[in-house]
Kinemage of the C-alpha trace (Angstrom):
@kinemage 1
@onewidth
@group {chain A} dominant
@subgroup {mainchain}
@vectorlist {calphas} color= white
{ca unk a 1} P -29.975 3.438 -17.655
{ca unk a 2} L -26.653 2.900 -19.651
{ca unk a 3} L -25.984 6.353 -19.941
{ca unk a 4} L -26.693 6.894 -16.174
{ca unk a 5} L -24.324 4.218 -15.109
{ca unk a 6} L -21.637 5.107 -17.215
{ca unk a 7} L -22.115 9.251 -16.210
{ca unk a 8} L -21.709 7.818 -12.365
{ca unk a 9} L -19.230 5.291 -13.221
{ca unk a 10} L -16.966 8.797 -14.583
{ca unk a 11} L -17.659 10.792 -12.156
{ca unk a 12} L -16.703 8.337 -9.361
{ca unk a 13} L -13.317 8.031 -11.469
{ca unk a 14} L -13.245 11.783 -12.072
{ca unk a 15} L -13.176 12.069 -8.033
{ca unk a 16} L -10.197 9.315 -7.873
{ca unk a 17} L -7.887 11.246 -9.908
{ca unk a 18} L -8.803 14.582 -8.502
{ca unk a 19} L -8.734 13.351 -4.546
{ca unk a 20} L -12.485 14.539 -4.705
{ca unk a 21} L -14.870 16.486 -6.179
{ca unk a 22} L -15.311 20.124 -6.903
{ca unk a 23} L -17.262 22.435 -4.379
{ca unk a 24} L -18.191 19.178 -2.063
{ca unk a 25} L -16.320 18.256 0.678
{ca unk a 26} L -15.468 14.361 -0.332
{ca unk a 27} L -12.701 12.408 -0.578
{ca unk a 28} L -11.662 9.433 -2.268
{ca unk a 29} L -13.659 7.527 -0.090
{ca unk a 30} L -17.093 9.730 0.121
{ca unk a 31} L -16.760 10.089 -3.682
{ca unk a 32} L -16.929 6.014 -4.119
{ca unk a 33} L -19.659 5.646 -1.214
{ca unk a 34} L -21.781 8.230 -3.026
{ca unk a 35} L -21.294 6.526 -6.627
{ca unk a 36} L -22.715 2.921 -5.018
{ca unk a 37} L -25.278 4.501 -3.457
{ca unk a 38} L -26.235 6.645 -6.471
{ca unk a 39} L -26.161 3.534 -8.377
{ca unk a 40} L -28.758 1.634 -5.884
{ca unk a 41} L -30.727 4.674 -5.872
{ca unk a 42} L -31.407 4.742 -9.948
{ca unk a 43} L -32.509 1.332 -9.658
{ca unk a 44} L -29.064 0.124 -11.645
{ca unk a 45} L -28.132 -2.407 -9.033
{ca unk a 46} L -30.764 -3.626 -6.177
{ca unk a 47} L -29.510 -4.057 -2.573
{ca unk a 48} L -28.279 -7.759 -2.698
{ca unk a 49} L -26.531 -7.268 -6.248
{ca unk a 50} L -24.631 -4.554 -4.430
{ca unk a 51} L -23.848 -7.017 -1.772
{ca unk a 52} L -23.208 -9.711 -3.696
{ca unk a 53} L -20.828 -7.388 -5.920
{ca unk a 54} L -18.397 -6.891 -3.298
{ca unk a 55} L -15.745 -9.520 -2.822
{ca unk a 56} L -15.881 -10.325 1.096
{ca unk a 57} L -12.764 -12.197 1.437
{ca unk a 58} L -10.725 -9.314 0.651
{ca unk a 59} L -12.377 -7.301 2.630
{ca unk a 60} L -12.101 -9.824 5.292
{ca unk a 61} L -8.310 -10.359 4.884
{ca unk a 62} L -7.520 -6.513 4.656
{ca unk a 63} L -9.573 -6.102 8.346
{ca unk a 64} L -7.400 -8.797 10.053
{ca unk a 65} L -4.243 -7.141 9.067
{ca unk a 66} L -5.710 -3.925 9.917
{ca unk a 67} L -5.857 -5.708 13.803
{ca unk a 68} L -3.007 -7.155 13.572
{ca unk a 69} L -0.821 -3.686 12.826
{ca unk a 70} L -3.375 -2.185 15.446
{ca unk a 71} L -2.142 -5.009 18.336
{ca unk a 72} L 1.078 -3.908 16.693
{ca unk a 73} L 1.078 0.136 17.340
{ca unk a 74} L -0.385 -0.347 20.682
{ca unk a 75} L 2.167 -2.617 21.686
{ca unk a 76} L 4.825 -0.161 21.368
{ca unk a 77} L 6.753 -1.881 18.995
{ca unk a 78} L 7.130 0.536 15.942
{ca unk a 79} L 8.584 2.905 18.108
{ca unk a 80} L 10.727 0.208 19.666
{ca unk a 81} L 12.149 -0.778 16.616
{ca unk a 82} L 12.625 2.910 15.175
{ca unk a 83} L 14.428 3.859 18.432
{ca unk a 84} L 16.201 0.967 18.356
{ca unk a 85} L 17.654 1.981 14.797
{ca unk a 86} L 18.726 5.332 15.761
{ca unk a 87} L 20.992 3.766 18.460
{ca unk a 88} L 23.023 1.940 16.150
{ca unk a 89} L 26.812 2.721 16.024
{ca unk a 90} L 26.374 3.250 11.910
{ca unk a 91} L 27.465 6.246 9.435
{ca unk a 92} L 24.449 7.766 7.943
{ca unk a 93} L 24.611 5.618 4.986
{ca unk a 94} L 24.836 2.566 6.953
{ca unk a 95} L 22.067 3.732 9.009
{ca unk a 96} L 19.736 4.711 6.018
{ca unk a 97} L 20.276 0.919 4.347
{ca unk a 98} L 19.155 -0.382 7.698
{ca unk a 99} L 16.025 1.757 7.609
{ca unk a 100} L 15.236 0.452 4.218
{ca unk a 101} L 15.722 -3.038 5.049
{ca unk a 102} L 13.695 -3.046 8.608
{ca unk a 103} L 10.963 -1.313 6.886
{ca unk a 104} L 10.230 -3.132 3.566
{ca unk a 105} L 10.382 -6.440 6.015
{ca unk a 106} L 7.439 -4.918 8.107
{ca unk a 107} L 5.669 -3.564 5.565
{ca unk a 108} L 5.841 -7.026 4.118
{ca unk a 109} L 4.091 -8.493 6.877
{ca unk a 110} L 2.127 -5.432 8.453
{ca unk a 111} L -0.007 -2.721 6.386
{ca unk a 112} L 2.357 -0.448 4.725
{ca unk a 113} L 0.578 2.328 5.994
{ca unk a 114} L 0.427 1.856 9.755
{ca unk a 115} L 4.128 1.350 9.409
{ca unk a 116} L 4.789 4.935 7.900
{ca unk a 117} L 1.840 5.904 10.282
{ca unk a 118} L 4.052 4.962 13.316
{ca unk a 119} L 7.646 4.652 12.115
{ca unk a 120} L 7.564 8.738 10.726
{ca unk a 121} L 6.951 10.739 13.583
{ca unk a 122} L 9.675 8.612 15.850
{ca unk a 123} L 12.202 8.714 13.023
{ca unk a 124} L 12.026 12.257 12.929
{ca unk a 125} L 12.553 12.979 16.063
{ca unk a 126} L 16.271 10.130 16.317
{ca unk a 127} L 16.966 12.155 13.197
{ca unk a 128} L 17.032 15.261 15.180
{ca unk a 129} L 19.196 13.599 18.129
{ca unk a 130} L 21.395 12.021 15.895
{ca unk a 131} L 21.979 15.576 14.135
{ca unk a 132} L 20.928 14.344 10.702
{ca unk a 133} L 18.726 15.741 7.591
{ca unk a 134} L 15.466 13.575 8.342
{ca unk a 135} L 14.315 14.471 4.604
{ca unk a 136} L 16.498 11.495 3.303
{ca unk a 137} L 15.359 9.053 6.084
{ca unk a 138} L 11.686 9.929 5.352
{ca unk a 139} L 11.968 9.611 1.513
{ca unk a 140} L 13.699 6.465 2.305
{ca unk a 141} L 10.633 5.015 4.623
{ca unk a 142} L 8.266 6.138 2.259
{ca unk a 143} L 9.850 4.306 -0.613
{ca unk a 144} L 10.843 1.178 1.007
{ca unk a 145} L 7.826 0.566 2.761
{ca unk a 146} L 5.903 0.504 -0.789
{ca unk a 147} L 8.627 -1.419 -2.498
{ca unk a 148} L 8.682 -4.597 0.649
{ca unk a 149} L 4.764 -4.685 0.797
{ca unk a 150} L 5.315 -5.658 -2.901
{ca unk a 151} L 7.291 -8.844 -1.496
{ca unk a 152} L 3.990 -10.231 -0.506
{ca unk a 153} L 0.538 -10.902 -0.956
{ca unk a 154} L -0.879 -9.338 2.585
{ca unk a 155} L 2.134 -6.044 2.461
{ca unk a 156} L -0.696 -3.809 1.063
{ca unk a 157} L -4.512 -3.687 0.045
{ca unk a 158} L -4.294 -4.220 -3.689
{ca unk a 159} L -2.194 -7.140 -3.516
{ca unk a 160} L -4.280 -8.553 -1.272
{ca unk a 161} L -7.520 -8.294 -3.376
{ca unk a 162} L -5.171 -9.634 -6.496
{ca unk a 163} L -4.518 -12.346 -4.488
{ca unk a 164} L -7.659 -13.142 -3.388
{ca unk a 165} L -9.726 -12.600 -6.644
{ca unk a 166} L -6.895 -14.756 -8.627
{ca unk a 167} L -6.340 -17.337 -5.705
{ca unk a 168} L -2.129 -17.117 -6.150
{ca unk a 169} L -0.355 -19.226 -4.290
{ca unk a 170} L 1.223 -17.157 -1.023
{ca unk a 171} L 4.857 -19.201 -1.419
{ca unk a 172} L 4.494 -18.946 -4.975
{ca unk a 173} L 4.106 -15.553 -5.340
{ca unk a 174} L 6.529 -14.380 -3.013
{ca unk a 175} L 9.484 -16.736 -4.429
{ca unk a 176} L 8.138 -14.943 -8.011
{ca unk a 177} L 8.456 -11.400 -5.751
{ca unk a 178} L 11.478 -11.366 -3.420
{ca unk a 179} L 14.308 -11.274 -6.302
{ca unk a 180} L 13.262 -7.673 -7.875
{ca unk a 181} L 12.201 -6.540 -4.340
{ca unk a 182} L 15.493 -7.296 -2.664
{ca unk a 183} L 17.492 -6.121 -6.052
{ca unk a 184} L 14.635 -2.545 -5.703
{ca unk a 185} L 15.540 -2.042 -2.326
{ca unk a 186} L 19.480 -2.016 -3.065
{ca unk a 187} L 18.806 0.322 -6.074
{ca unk a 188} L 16.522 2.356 -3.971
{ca unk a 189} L 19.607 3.136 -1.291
{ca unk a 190} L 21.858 3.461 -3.633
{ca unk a 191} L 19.724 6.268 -5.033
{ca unk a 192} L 18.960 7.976 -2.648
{ca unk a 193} L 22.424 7.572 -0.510
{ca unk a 194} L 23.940 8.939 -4.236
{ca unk a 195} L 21.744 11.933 -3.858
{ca unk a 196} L 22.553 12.482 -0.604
{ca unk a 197} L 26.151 12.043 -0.921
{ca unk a 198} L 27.623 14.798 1.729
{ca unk a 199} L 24.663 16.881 2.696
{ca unk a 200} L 23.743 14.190 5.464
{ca unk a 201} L 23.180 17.062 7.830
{ca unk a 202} L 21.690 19.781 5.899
{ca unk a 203} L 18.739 20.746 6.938
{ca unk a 204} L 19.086 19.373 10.965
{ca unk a 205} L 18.159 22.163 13.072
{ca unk a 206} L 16.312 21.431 16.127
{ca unk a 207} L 12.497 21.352 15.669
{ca unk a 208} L 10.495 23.798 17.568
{ca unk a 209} L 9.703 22.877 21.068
{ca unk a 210} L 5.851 22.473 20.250
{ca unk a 211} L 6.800 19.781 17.501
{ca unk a 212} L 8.841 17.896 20.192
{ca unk a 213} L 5.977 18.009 22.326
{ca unk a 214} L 3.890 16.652 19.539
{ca unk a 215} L 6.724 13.974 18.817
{ca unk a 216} L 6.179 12.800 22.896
{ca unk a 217} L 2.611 12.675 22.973
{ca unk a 218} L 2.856 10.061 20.223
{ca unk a 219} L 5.134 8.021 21.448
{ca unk a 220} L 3.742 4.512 22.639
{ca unk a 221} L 5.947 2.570 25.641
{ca unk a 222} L 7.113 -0.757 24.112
{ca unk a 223} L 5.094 -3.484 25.966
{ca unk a 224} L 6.532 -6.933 25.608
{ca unk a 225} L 3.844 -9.102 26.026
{ca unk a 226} L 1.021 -7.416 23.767
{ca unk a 227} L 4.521 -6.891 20.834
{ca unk a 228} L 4.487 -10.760 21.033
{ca unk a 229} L 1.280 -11.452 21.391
{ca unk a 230} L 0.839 -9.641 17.852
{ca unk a 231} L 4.043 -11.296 16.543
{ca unk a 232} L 2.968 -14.646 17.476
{ca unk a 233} L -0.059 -14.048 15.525
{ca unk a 234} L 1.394 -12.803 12.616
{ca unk a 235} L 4.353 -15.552 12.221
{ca unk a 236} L 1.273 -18.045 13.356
{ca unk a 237} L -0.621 -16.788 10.604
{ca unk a 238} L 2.586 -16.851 7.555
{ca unk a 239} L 3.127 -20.013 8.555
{ca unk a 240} L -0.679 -21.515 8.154
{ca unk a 241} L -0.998 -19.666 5.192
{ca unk a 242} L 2.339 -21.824 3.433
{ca unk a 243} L 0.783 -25.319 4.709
{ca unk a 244} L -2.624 -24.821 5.962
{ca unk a 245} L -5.317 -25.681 3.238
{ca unk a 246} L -7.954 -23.652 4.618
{ca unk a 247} L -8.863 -20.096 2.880
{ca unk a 248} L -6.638 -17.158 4.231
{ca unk a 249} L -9.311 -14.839 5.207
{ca unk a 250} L -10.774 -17.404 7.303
{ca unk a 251} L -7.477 -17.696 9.422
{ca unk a 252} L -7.088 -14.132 9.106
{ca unk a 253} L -10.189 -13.591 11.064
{ca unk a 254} L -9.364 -15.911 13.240
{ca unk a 255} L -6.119 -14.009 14.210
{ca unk a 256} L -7.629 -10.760 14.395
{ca unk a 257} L -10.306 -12.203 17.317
{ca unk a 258} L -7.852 -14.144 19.186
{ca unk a 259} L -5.797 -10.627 19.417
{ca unk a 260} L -9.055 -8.870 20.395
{ca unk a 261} L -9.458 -10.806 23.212
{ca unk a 262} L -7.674 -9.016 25.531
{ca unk a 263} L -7.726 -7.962 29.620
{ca unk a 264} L -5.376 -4.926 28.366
{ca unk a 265} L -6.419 -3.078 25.215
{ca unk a 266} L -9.347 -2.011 24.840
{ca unk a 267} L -10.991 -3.174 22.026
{ca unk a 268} L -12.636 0.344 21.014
{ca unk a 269} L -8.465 1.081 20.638
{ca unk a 270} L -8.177 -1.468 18.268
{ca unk a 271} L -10.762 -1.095 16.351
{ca unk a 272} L -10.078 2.852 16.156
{ca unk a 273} L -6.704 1.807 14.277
{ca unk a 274} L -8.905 0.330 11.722
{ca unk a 275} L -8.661 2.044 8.188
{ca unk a 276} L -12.621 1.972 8.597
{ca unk a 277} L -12.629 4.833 4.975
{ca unk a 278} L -10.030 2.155 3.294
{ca unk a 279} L -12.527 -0.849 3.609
{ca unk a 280} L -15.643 1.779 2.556
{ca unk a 281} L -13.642 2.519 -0.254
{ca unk a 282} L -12.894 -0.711 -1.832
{ca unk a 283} L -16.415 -2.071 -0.946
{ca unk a 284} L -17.659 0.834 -3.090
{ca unk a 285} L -15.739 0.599 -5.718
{ca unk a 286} L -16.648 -3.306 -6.221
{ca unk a 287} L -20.370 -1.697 -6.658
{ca unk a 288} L -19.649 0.958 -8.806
{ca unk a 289} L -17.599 -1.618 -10.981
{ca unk a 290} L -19.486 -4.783 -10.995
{ca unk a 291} L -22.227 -2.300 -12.497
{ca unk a 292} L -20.270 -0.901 -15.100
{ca unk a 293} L -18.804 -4.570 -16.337
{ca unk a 294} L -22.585 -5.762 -16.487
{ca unk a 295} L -23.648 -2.776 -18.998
{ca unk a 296} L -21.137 -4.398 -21.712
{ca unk a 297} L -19.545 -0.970 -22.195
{ca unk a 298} L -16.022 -2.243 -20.747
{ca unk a 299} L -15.600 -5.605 -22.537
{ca unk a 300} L -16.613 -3.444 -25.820
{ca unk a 301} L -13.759 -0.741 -24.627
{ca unk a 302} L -11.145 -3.540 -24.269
{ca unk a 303} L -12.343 -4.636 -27.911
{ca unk a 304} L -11.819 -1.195 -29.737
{ca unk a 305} L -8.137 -1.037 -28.030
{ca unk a 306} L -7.690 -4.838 -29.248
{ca unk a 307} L -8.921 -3.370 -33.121
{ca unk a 308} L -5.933 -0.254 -32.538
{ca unk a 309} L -3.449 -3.138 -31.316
{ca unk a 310} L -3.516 -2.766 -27.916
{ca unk a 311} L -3.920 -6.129 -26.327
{ca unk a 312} L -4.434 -5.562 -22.673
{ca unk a 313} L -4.550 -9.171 -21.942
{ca unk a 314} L -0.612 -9.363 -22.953
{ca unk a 315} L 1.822 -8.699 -20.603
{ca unk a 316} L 3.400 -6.035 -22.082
{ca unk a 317} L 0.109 -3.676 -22.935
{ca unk a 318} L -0.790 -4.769 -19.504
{ca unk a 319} L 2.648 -3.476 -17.345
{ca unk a 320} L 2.011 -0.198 -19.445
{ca unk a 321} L -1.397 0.199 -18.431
{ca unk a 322} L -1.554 -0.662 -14.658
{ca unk a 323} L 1.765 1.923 -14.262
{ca unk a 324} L -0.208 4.684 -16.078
{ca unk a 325} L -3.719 3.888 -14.262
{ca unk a 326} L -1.968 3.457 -10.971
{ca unk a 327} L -0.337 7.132 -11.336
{ca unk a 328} L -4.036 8.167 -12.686
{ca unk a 329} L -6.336 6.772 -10.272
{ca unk a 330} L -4.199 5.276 -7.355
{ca unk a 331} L -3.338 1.537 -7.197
{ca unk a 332} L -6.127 0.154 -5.597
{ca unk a 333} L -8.906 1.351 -8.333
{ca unk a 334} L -6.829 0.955 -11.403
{ca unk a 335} L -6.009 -2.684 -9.886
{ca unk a 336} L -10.101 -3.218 -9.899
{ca unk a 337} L -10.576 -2.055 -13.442
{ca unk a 338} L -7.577 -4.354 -14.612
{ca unk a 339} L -7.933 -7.772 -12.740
{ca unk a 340} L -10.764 -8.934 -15.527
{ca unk a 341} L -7.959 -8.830 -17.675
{ca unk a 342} L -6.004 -10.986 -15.868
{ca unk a 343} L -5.600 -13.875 -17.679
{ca unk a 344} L -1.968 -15.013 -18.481
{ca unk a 345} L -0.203 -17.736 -15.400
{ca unk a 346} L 1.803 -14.352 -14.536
{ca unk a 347} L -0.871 -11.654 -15.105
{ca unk a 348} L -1.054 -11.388 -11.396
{ca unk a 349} L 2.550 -10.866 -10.106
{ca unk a 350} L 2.731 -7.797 -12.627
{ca unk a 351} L -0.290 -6.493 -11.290
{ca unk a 352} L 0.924 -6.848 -8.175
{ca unk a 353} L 4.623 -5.898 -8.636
{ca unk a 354} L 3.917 -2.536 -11.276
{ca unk a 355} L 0.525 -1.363 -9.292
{ca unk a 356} L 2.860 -1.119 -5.877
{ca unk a 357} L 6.235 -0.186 -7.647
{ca unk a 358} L 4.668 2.241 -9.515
{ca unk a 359} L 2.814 4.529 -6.278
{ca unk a 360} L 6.578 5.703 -5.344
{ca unk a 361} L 6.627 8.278 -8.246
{ca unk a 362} L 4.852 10.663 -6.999
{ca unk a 363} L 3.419 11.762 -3.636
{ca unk a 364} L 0.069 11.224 -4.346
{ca unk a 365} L 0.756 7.345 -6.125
{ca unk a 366} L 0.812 5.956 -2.499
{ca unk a 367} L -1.325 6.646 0.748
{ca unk a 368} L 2.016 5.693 2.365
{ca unk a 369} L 3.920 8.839 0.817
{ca unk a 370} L 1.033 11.345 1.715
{ca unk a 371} L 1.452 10.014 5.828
{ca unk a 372} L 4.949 10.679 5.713
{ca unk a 373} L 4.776 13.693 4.141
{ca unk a 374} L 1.970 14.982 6.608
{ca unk a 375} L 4.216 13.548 9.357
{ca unk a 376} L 7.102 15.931 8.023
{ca unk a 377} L 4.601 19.048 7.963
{ca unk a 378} L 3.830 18.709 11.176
{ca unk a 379} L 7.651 19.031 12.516
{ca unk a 380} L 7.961 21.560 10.031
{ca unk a 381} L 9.749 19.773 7.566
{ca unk a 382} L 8.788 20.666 3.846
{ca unk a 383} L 8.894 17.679 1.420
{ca unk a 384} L 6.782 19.271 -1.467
{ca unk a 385} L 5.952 17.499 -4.852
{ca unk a 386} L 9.539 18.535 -6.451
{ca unk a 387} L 11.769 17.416 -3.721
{ca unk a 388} L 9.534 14.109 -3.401
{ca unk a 389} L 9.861 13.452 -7.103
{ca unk a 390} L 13.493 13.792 -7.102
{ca unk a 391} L 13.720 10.636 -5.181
{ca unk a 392} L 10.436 9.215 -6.191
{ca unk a 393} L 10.919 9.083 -10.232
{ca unk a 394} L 14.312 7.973 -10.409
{ca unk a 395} L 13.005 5.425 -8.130
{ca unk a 396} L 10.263 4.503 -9.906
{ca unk a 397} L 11.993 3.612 -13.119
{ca unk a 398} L 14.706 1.928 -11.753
{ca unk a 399} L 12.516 -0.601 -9.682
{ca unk a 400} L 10.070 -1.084 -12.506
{ca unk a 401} L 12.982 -2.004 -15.249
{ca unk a 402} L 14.298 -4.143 -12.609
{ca unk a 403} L 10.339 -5.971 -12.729
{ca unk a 404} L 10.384 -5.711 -16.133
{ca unk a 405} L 13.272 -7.728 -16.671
{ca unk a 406} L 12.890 -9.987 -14.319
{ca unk a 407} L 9.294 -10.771 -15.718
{ca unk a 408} L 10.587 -10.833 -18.920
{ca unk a 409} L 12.987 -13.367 -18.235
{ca unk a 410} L 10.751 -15.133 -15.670
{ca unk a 411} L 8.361 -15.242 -18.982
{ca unk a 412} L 11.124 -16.143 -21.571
{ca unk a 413} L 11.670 -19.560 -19.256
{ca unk a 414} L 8.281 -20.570 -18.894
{ca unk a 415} L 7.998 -20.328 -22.478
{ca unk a 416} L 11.548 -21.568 -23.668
């Protein structure tokens, strides 16, 4: 039974780095779903230990957000907000740091990915109006929006399972967060306004008329009362989780029915704006991990690396590791094999901060990136793996040295 678990275990893993598996149509997703139910099948985990494996209050807390960002989209106000940007009397560098800003504060709050989801196809079409390249402006969402949901512990899914699992303190961790995610966001403009520098318009052509067709059918009118109707929940929601004692996913919940009650929107709308594959794929991957931890094989792993000197319950093996698995695997996986591990006070805000930081490298590191990327394709505008890295390495390294120093220091005062 060992050998079977750990042969399923691989080839689950096999399928994360590869997007899928050869000569089967799967995904990420399908890949997972068919590992846990391999896994129940062989007799290596029965029904309930496969339920009981996955942890609900993630799952839970990831749904509610998912309605929230739903209530959100419908309401028209991504598009509001994107259209308001365009309009602003600023130079295209002025413009671009405004971008950045707006977007890593939703993405703080909302699901990364819904923002990209509705923010790309609208900014590509001011872009057009406004005459300018929308390849910066995209490169610029894409980044930003992974670099705010870092800020906080509901901006994407895998620091919301870290901060479930480890129980962080939502205030705490986003005092710990803001200061290398404000100082990333700078760096990240600066970057990519450098590269820019005087090619603001290459590239600015009108679209074809069928991709400004597409760009109208997408567009949502602004409605005031469902936009704060979702707001109210959200702020309601930040502020209960800073004073409230009760468990987040519980309020969460909450939030997400109150907002489904509705004489407006349908609720088969909202719930169609639910990442339905995303919450498959994490429940699935608790399965196919809670079986491979109870074999033995992964605490005797972390053993052998401790015997070579590499201590993955340190800080510094651990920053290493999460960046490489992250780039491997994608963040939300390599975050499940790593949170055992997770031991030191400020094991958890690395995980957090490197896991997130780390998916702007390259275009497959973030789910974000490959929306706006597929948002581009579809108005014709190529954004392939070199011109993505161009922005997204330099990126990278520059936001994760600015983490690493600030944990560094953050760790050199709480032991000094």
């Amino acid at each position: 039974m060992l050998t079977t678990i750990v042969v399923i275990f691989l080839i689950v893993y096999l399928g994360m780095i590869l997007g899928g598996l050869p000569f089967l149509q799967l995904d990420r997703t399908g890949v997972a779903l068919l590992g846990a139910i391999a896994l129940i099948g062989v007799g290596a985990l029965s029904l309930e230990e496969a339920v009981a494996a996955v942890h609900l209050p993630t799952v839970i807390l990831l749904f509610s957000f998912m309605v929230v960002s739903a209530q959100m989209r419908l309401g028209g106000f991504y598009d509001w907000v994107t259209h308001k940007l365009a309009a602003l009397a600023l130079g295209p560098a002025g413009l671009l740091g405004v971008l950045i800003v707006v977007v890593a504060a939703l993405s703080a709050v909302f699901s990364n990915d819904i923002v990209c989801l509705a923010v790309a196809p609208v900014l590509i079409d001011a872009c057009q109006k406004r005459r300018l390249a929308p390849t910066p402006y995209l490169l610029a969402l894409a980044c930003s929006a992974n670099i705010g949901s870092a800020a906080t512990l509901i901006g994407n899914p895998q620091n919301m399972l870290i901060g479930q699992t480890l129980g962080l303190s939502f205030d705490g961790y986003f005092l710990d967060a803001i200061l290398p995610v404000s100082v990333g966001l700078l760096a990240c403009w600066g970057l990519i306004a450098w590269q820019t520098r005087g090619r603001w318009t290459d590239g600015a052509a009108l679209v074809p008329p069928a991709a400004l067709h597409e760009a109208r059918t997408e567009a949502i009118a602004f409605d005031a009362w469902q936009t704060t109707k979702g707001l109210a929940v959200a702020g309601a929601l930040l502020v209960a989780f800073l004073v409230a004692p009760w468990p987040r996913e519980h309020m969460a919940l909450i939030g997400a029915g109150l907002l489904l009650m509705s004489r407006k929107l349908h609720s088969r709308k909202m719930l169609g704006l639910v990442d339905w594959e995303l919450l498959i794929l994490f429940m699935s991957l608790f399965v196919v991990n809670h079986a491979l931890q109870r074999t033995g094989v992964t605490a005797h792993a972390i053993a052998l690396l401790a015997a070579a000197g590499v201590h993955l319950d340190q800080l510094g093996s651990l920053f290493g590791v999460t960046f490489v698995l992250s780039n491997i695997v994608s963040n939300v996986p390599a975050v499940m094999l790593l949170l055992p591990l997770a031991h030191h006070p400020m094991a958890g805000t690395l995980l957090a901060l490197v896991s997130t930081l780390a998916g702007n490298l390259l275009i497959v590191g973030s789910i974000a990136n490959i929306i706006v990327v597929d948002a581009a394709a579809r108005r014709h505008i190529d954004i392939d793996w070199r011109g993505y890295a161009r922005v997204g390495v330099p990126v990278t390294v520059v936001t994760l040295a600015i983490a690493g120093i600030y944990l560094a220091l953050r760790l050199h005062l709480a032991t000094g």
